[in-house]
C-alpha positions in Angstrom: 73.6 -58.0 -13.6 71.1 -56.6 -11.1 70.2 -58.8 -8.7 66.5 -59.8 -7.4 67.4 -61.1 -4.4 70.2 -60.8 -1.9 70.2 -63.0 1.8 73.0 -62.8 4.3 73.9 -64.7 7.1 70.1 -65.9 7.4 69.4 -67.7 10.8 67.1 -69.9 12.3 66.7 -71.4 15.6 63.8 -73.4 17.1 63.8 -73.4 20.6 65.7 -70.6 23.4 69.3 -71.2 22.3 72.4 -70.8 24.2 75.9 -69.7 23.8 77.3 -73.2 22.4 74.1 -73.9 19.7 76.3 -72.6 16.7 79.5 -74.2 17.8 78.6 -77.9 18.8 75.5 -77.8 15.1 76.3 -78.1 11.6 77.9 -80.7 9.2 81.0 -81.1 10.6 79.1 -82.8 14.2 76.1 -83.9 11.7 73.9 -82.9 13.9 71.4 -79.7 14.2 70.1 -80.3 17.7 72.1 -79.0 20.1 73.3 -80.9 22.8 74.0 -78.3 25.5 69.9 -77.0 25.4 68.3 -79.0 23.0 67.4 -75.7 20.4 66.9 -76.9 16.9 69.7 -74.9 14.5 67.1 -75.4 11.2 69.6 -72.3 9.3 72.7 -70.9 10.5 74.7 -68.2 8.3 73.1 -68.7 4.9 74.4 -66.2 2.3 73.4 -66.4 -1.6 71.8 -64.3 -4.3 69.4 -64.6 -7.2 69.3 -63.0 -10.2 66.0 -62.4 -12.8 65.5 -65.0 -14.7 67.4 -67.4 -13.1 66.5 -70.8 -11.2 68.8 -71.6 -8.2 68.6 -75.3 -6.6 68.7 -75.9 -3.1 69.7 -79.4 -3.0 70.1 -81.3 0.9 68.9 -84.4 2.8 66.0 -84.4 4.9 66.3 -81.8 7.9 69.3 -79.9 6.3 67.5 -76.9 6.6 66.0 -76.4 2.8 62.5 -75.6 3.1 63.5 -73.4 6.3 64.6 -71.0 4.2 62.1 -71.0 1.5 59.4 -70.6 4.5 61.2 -68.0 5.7 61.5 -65.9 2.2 57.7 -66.1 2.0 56.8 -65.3 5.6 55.8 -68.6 6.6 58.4 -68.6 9.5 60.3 -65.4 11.1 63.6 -65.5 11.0 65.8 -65.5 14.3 68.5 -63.3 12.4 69.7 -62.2 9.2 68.7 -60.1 6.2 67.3 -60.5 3.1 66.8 -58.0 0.5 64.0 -57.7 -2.7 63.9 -56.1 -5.7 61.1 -55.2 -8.3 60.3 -52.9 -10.6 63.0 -50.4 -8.8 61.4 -50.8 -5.1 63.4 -52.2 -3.0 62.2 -54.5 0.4 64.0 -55.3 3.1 61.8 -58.4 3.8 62.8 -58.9 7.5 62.2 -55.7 9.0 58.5 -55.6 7.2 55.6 -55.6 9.5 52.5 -57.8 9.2 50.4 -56.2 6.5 53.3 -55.2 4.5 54.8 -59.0 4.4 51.1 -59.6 3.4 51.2 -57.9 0.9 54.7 -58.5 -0.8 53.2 -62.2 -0.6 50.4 -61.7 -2.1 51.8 -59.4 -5.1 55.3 -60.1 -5.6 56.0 -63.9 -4.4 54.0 -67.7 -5.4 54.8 -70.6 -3.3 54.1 -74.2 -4.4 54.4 -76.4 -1.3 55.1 -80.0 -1.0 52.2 -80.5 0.4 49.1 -79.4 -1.7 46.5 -78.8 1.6 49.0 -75.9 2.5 48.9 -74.1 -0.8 45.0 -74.5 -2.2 41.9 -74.2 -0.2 40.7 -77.8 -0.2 36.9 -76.2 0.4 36.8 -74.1 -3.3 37.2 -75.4 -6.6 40.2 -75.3 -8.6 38.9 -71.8 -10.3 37.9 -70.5 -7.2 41.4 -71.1 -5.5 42.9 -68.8 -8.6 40.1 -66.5 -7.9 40.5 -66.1 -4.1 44.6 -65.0 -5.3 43.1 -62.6 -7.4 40.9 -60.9 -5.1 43.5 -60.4 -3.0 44.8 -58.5 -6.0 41.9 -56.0 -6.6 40.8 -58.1 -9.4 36.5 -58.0 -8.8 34.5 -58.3 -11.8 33.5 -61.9 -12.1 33.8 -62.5 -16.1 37.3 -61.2 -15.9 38.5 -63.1 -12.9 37.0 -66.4 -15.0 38.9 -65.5 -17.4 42.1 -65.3 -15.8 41.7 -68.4 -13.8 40.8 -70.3 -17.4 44.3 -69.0 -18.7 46.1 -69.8 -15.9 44.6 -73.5 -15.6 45.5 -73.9 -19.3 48.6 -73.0 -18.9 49.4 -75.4 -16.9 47.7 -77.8 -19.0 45.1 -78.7 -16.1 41.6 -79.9 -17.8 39.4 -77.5 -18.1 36.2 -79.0 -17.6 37.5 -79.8 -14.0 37.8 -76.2 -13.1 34.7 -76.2 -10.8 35.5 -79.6 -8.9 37.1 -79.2 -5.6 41.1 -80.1 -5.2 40.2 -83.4 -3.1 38.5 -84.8 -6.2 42.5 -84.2 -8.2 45.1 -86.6 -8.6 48.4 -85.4 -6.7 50.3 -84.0 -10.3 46.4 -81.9 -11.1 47.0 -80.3 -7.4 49.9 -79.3 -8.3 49.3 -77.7 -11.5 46.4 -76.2 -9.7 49.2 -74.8 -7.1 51.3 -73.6 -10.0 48.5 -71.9 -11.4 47.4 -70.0 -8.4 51.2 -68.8 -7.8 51.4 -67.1 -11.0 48.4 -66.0 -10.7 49.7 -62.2 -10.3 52.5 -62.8 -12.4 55.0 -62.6 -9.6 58.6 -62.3 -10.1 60.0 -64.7 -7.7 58.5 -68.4 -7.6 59.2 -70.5 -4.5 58.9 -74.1 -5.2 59.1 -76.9 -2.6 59.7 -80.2 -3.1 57.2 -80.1 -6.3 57.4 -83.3 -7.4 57.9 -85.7 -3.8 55.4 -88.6 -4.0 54.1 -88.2 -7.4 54.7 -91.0 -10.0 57.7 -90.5 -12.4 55.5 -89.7 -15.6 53.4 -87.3 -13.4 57.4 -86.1 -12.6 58.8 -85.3 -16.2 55.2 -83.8 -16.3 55.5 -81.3 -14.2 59.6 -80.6 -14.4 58.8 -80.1 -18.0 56.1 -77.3 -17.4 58.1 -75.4 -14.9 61.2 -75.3 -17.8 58.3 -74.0 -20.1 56.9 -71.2 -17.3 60.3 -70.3 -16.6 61.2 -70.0 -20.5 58.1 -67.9 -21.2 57.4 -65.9 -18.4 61.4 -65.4 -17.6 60.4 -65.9 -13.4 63.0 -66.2 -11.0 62.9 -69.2 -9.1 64.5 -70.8 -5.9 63.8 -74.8 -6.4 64.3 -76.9 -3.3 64.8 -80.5 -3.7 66.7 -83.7 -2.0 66.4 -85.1 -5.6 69.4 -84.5 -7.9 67.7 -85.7 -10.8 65.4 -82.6 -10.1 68.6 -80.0 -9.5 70.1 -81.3 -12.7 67.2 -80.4 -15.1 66.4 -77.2 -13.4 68.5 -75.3 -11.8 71.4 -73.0 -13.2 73.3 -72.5 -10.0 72.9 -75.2 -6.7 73.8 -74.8 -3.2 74.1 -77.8 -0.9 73.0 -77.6 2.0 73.6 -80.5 5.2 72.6 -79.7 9.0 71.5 -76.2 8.2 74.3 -75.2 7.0 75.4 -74.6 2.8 78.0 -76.5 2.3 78.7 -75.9 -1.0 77.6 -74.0 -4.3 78.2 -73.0 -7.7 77.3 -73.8 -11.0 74.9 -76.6 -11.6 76.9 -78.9 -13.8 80.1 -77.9 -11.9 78.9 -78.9 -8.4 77.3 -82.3 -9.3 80.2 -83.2 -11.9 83.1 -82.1 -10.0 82.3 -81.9 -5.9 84.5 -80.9 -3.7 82.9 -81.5 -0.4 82.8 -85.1 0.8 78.8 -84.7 1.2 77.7 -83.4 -2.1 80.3 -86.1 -3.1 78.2 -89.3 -1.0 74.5 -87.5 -2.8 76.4 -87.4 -6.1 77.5 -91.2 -5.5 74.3 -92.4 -4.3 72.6 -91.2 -7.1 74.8 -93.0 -9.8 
């Protein structure tokens, strides 16, 4: 099968960095501050693939380096080394080595991102329609009854009331932000959907809620999605394949079912343990 995505040895360093930063970090010292300059190691050496259709889980405690990498893959952060191909609709995009405007515009088009946080994915000064709409300007979308529309579709989608549509996102319980979120990054129907730590602080009803709706996106509109979570009830319903990541590092992957039913290194083993 053809793949959609493809990252090798994907690196990230905070700070200046010395010659000892990738020999005294990592799980094994379980530590990703480096004692010899004090450089953060948030990635080091990360190597996996993705394939349409497919959700992969990216499963670690806090500060293993997770959401690094999902910034990085949409442009939030620059990488300090490392490659990471793209692939749609027979372009390919070497996402690294894109300038400004072109990373713009692979974000805008071809990626959705729904962050932990709400305030850094919606524009807490529009309404929930006009969030969607500001996507789809970005899109060459202009004529007002059709952007509507769109944004009415999307919202319903996600099963977000549509009489709220023209309140603003501070007036939305946490789980309605995040639909709103969800909505906005499909939006342009993207084929990769970066989701980060969805569901962190929301109550467990609000949860299933929203777990259930991604499985239903995903079913439907057959997006590729990378899934980061430190919550292996999370991994379990979502994700096909899982890496584990600890102290920037991945530390193991595989199969869903196979890494959290059978783990073979002593970490995934303690999260697996912990969660019983």
């Amino acid at each position: 099968m053809e793949k959609i995505l493809e990252v090798r040895k994907l690196t990230k360093i905070y700070g200046d960095g010395c010659s000892q930063c990738l020999t005294s970090t990592g799980a094994e010292y379980n530590r990703n501050i480096c004692p010899h300059c004090g450089s953060i190691v948030a990635t080091y050496n990360l190597n996996f693939d993705l394939y349409p259709g497919e959700i992969l889980g990216i499963m670690g405690e806090s500060g293993s380096g997770k959401s690094t990498l999902v910034k990085m893959l949409y442009f939030d952060e620059k990488p300090t080394s490392g490659k990471g191909i793209f692939w749609d609709e027979g372009e390919e995009y070497n996402l690294f080595q894109l300038n400004a405007a072109q990373g713009r515009w692979l974000r805008h088009h071809k990626l959705g991102m729904v962050y932990q946080n709400p305030h850094l994915g919606l524009n807490f000064k529009v309404s929930a329609g006009g969030n969607i709409a500001e996507r789809l300007l970005m899109n060459d979308c202009f004529e007002y009854a059709k952007i509507r529309q769109k944004a009415r579709e999307l919202l319903d989608r996600t099963e977000f009331p549509l009489a709220r549509m023209d309140q603003l996102p501070s007036q939305f319980s946490g789980g309605m932000q995040q639909r709103v979120q969800i909505a906005c990054a499909l939006a342009t129907e993207p084929p990769l959907l970066l989701l980060d730590e969805v569901t962190t602080g929301l109550d467990l009803s609000v949860q299933a809620r929203i777990l259930d709706l991604i499985l239903q996106l995903q079913q439907q509109l057959n997006v590729s999605m990378i899934v980061v979570s430190h919550d292996l009830g999370v991994i379990k319903l979502l994700a096909h394949r899982t890496l584990i990541m600890k102290q920037g590092r991945i530390v193991e992957s595989g199969l869903t079912d196979q890494v959290l039913e059978d783990p073979q290194h002593q970490y995934t083993q303690q999260l697996v343990s912990s969660a019983l």
